[in-house]
MMTF fields as JSON, N, C-alpha, C and O atoms, coordinates in Angstrom:
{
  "mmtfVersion": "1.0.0",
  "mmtfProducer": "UNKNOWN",
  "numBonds": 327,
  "numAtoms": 328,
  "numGroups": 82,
  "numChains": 1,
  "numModels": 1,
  "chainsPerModel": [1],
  "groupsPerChain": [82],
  "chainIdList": ["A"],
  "bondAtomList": [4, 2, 8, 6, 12, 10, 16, 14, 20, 18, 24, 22, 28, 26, 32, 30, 36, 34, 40, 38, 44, 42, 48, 46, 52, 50, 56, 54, 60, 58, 64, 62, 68, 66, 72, 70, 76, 74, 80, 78, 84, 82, 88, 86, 92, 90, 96, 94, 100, 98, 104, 102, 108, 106, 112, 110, 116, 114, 120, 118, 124, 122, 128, 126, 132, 130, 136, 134, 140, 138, 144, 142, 148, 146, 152, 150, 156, 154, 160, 158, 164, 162, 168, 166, 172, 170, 176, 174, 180, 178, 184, 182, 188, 186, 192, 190, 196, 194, 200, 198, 204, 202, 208, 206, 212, 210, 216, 214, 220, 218, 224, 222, 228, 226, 232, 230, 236, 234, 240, 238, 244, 242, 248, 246, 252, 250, 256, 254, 260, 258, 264, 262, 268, 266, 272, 270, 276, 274, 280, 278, 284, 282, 288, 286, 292, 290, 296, 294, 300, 298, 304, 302, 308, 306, 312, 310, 316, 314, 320, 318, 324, 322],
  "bondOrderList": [1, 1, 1, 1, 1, 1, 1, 1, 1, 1, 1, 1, 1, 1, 1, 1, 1, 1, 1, 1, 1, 1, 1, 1, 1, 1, 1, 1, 1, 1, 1, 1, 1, 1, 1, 1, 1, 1, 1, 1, 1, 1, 1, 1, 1, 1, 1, 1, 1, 1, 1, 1, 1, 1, 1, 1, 1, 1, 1, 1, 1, 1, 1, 1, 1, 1, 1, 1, 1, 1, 1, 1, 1, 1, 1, 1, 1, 1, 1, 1, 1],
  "groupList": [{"groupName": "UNK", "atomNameList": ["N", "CA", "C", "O"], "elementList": ["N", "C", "C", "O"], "formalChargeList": [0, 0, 0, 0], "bondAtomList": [1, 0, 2, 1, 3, 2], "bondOrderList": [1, 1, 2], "singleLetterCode": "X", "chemCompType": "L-PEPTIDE LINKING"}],
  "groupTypeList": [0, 0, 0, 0, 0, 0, 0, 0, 0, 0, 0, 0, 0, 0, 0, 0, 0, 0, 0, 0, 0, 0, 0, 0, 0, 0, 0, 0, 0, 0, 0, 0, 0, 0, 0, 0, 0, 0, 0, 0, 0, 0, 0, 0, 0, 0, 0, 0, 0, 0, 0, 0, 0, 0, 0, 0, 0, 0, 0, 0, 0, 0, 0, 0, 0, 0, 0, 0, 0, 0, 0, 0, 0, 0, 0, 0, 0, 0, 0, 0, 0, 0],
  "groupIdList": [1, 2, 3, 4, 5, 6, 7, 8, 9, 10, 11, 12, 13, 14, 15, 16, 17, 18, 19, 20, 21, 22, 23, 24, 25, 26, 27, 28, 29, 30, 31, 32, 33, 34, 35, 36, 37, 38, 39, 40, 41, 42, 43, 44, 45, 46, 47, 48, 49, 50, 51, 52, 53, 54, 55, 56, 57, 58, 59, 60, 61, 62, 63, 64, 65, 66, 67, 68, 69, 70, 71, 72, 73, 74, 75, 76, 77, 78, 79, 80, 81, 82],
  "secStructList": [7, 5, 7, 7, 6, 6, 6, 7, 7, 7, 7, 7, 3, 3, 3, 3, 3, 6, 6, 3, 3, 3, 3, 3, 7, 7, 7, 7, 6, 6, 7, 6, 6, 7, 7, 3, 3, 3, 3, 7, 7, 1, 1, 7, 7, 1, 7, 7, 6, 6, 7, 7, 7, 1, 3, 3, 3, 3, 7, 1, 1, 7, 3, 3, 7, 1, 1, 7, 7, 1, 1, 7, 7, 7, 7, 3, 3, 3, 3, 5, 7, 7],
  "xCoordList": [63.273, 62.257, 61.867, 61.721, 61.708, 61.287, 59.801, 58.975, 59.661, 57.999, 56.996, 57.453, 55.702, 55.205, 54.634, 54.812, 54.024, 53.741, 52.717, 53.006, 51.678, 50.568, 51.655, 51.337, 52.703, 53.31, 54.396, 55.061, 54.491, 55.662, 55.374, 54.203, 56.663, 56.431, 55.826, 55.533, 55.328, 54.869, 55.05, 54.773, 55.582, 55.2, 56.937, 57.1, 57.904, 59.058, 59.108, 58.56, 59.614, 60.048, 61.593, 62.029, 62.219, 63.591, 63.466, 62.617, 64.606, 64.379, 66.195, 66.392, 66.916, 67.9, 68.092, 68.162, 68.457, 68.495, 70.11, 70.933, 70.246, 71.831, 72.571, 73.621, 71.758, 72.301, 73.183, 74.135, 72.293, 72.354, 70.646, 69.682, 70.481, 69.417, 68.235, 68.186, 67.019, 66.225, 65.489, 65.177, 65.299, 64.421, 63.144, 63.354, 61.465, 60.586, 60.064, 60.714, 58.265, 57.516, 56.496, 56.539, 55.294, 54.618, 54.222, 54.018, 54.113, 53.981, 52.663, 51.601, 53.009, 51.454, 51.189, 52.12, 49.857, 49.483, 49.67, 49.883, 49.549, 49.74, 50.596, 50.414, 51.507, 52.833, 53.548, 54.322, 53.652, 54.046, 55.353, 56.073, 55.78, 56.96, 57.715, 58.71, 57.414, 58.498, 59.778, 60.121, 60.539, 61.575, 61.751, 61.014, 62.757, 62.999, 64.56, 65.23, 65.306, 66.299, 66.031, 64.921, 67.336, 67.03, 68.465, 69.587, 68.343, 69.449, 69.53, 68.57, 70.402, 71.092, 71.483, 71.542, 71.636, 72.408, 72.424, 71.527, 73.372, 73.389, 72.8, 73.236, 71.276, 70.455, 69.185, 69.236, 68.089, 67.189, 67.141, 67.338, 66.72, 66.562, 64.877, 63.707, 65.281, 64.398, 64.43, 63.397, 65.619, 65.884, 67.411, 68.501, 67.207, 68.456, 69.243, 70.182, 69.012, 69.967, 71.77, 71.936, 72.612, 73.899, 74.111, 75.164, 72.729, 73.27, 73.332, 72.605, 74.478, 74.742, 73.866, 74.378, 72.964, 72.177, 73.09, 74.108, 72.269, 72.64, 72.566, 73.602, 71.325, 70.851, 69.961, 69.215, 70.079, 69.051, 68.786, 69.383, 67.445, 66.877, 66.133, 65.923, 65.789, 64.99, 63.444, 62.546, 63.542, 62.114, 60.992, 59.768, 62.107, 60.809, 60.054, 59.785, 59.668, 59.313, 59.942, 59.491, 61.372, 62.413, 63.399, 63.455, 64.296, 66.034, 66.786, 66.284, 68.25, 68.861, 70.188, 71.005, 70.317, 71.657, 72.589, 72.403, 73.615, 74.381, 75.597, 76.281, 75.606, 76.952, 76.712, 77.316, 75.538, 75.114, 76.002, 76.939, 75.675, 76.732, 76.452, 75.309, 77.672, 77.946, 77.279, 76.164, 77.452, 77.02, 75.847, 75.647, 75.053, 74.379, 72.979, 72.859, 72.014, 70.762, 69.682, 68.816, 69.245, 68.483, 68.116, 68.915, 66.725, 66.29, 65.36, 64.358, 65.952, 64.198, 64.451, 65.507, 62.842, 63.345, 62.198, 61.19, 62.792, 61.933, 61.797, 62.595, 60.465, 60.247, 60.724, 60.51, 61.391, 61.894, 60.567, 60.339, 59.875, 58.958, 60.088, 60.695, 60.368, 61.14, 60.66, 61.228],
  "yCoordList": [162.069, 161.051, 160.651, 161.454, 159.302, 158.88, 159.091, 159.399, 158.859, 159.152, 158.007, 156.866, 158.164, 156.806, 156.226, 156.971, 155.032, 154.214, 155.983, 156.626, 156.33, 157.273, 158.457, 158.793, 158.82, 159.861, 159.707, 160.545, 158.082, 157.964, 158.37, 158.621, 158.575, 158.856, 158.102, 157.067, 158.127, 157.227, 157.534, 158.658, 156.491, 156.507, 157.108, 158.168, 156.527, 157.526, 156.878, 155.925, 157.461, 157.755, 158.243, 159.228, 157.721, 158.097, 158.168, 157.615, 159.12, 159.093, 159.819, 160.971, 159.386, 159.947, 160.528, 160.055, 162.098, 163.403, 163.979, 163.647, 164.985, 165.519, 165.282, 164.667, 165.929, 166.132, 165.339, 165.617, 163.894, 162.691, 162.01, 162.728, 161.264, 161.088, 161.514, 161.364, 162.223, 163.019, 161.853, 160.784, 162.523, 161.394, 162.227, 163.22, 161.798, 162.518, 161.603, 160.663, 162.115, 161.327, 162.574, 163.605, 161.753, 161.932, 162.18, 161.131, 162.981, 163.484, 162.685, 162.618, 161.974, 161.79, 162.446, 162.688, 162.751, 163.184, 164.404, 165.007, 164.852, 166.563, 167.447, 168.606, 166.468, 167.323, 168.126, 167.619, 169.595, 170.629, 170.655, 171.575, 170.046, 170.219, 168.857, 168.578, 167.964, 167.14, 167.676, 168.857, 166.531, 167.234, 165.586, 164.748, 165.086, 164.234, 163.413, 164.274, 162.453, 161.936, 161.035, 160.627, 160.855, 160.281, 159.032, 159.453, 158.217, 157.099, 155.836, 155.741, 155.078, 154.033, 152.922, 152.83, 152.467, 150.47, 149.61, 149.495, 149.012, 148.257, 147.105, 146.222, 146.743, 145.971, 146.13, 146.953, 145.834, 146.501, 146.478, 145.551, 148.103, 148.237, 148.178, 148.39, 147.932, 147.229, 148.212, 148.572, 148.484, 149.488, 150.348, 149.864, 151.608, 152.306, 152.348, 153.142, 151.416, 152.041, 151.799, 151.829, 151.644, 151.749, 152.173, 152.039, 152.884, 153.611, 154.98, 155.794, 155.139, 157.003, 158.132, 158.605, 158.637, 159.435, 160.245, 160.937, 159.83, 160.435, 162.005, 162.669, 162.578, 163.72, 163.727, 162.786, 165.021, 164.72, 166.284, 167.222, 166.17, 168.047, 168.898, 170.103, 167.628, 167.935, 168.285, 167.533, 169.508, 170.146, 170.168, 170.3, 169.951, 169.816, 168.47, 167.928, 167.851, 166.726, 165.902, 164.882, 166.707, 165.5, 166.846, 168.002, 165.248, 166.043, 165.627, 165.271, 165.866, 165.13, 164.539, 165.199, 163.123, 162.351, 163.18, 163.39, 163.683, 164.614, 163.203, 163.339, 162.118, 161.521, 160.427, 159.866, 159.502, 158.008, 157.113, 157.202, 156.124, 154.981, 153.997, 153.756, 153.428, 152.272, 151.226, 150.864, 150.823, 149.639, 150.043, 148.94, 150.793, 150.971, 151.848, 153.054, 150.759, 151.146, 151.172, 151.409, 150.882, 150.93, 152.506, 153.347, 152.93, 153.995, 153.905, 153.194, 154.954, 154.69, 156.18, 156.708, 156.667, 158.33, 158.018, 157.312, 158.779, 158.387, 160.091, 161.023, 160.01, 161.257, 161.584, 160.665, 162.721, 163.037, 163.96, 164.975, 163.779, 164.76, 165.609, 165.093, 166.893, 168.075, 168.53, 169.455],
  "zCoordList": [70.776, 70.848, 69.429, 68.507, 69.345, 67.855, 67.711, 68.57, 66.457, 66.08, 66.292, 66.217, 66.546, 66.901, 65.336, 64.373, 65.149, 63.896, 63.338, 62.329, 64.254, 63.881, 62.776, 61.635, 63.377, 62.347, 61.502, 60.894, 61.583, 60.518, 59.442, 59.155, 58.349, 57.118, 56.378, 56.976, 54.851, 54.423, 53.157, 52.739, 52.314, 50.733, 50.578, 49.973, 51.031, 50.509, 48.669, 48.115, 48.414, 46.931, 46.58, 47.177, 45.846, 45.378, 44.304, 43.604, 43.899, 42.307, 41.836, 42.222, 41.355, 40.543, 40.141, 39.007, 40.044, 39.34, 39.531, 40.385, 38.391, 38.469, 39.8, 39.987, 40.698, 42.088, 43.019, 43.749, 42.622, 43.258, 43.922, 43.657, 44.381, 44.888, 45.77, 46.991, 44.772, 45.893, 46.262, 45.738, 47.506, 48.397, 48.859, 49.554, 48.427, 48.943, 50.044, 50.502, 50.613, 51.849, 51.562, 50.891, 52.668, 53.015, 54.508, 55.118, 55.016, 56.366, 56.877, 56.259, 58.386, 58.63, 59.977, 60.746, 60.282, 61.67, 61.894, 62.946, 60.499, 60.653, 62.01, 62.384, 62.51, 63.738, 63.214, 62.402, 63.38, 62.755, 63.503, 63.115, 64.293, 65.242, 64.718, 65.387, 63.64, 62.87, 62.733, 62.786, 62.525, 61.785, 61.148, 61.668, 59.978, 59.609, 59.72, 60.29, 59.529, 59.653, 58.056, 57.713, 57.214, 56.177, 56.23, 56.512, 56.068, 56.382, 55.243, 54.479, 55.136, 53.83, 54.021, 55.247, 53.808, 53.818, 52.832, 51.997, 52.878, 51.833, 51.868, 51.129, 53.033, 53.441, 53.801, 54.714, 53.629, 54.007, 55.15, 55.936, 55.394, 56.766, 57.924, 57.607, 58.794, 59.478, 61.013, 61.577, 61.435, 62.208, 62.367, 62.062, 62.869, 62.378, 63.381, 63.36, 64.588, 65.342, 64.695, 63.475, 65.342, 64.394, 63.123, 62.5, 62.587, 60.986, 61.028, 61.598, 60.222, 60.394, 59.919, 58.904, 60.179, 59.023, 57.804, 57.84, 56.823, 55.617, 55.927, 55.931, 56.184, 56.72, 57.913, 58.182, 58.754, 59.885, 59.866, 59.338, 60.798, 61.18, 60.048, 59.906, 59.221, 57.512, 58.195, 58.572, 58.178, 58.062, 56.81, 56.831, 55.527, 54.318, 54.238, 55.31, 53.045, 52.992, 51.898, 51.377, 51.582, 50.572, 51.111, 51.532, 50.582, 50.894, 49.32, 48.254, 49.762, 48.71, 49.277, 49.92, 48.942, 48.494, 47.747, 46.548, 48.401, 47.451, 46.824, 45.81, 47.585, 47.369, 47.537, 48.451, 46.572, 46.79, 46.532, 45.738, 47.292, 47.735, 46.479, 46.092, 45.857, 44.393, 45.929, 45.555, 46.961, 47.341, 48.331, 48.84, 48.863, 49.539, 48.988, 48.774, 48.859, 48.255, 48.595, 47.754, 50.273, 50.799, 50.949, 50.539, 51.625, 52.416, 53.464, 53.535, 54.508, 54.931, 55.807, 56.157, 56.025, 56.452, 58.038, 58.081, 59.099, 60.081, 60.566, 60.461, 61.112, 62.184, 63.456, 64.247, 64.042, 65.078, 65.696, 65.037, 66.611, 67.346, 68.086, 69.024, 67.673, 68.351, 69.64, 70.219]
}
């Protein structure tokens, strides 16, 4: 089940480091049973259905881009209620 507007993430942040691209957020609605999905395009995105997650089942509140895309620069990270 997706998350409703009340617990989406908020405030993601990227930033470029050795690794490749960390991606942070902000948790809302204090749901301790989150988990996160983190996803890319080379468009802004608006909704994910047909996009592959980059990562999914992210319990912290940043992940990392181990292998960022030369053409795909969008983000957007959504909540999964478990």
């Amino acid at each position: 089940m997706r998350a409703t507007a009340s617990t989406a993430p908020q405030n993601l942040a990227l930033q470029l480091v050795g690794a490749g691209i960390e991606a942070s957020w902000e948790a809302q609605g204090g749901n301790d049973t989150l988990t996160y999905t983190l996803y890319r395009a080379a468009a802004e995105i608006t909704d994910v259905s047909g996009l592959t997650p980059i990562n999914s089942g992210i319990a912290e509140l940043t992940t990392m881009d181990a292998n960022p895309s030369d053409t795909d620069h969008y983000y957007v990270v959504t909540a999964v209620d478990e």
